[in-house]
C-alpha positions in Angstrom: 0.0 0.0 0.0 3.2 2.7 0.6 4.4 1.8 -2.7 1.1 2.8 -4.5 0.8 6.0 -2.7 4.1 7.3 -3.4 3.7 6.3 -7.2 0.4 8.2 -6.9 2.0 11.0 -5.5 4.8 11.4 -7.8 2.9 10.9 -10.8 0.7 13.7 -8.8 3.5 16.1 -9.1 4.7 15.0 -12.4 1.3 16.1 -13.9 2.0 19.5 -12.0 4.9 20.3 -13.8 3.8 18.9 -17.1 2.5 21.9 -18.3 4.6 23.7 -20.4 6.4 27.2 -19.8 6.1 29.7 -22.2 9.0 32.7 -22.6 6.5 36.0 -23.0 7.9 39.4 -24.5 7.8 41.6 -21.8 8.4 44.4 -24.5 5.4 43.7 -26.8 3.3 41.3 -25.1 -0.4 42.0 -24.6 -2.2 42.0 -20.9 -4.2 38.7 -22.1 -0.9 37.1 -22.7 0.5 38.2 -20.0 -2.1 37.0 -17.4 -2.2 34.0 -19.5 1.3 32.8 -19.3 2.7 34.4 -15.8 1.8 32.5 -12.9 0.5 35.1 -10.1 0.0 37.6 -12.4 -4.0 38.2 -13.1 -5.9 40.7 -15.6 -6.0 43.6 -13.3 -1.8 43.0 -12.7 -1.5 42.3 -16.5 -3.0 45.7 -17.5 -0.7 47.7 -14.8 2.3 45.9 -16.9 0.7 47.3 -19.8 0.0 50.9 -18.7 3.9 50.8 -17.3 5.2 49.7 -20.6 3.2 52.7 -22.6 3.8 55.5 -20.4 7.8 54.4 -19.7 8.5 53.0 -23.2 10.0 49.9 -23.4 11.7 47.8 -20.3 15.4 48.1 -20.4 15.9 44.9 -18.1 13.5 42.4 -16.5 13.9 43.6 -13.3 12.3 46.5 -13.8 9.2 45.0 -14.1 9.3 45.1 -10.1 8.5 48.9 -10.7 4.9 48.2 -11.7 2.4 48.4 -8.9 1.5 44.9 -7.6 4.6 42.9 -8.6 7.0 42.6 -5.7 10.1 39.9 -5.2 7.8 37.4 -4.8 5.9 37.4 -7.9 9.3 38.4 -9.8 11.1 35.6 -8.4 8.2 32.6 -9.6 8.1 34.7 -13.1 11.7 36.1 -13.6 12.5 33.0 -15.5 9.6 33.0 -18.0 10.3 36.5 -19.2 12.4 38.2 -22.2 12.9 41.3 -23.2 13.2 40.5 -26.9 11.8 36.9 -27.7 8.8 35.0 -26.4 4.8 35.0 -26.9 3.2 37.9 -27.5 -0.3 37.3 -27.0 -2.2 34.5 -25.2 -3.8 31.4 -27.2 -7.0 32.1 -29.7 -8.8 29.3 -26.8 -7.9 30.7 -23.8 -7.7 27.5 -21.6 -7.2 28.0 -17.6 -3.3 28.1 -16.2 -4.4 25.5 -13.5 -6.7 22.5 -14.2 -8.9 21.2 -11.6 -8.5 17.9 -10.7 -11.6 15.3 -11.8 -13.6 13.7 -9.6 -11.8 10.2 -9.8 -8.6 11.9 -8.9 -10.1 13.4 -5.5 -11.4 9.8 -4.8 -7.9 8.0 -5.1 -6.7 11.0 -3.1 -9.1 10.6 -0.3 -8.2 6.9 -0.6 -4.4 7.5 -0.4 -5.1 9.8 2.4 -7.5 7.3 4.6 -4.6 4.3 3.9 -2.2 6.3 6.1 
């Protein structure tokens, strides 16, 4: 019984990490894109990055993105690696899907089974 939950747990956090990272322009890339792609980052945090990026011109360095209003180290840290200033998406998927999936019924059963085994 161990062995079966800690395969179901690490193919638990395999399927977390399974979806796929996308670079985003930082320079060119639209607020839907921009909520889309950064984790943390929502609509209302997407169009500050926006309004930054027209009244300031374009970012010089990533950090800087720190300057807009709601971004702080934390935030930067989880998205510092998923931004460019030159390359990368520009604008979010034609169907927008959500960043984090909910997990299906069957899952939560096998979860609440792992969890009642212990």
């Amino acid at each position: 019984m161990k062995i079966q939950s800690l395969l179901f747990a690490v193919s638990l956090s395999l399927v977390s990490f399974s979806v796929s990272a996308e670079t985003v322009n930082l320079n060119k890339a639209n607020a839907a894109a921009l909520s889309h792609y950064l984790y943390g980052v929502g609509d209302k945090r997407a169009e500050e990055i926006v309004k930054y990026r027209k009244s300031h011109k374009k970012f010089k360095k990533i950090a800087e993105i720190k300057e807009v209003n709601g971004i702080g180290d934390t935030i930067f840290n989880k998205i510092k690696s998923s931004l460019s200033l030159t390359k990368g998406v520009t604008s979010a998927p034609a169907k927008m899907t959500k960043k984090v999936k909910k997990v299906s019924s069957k899952k939560k059963t096998k979860l609440k089974k792992v969890k009642k085994a212990k």
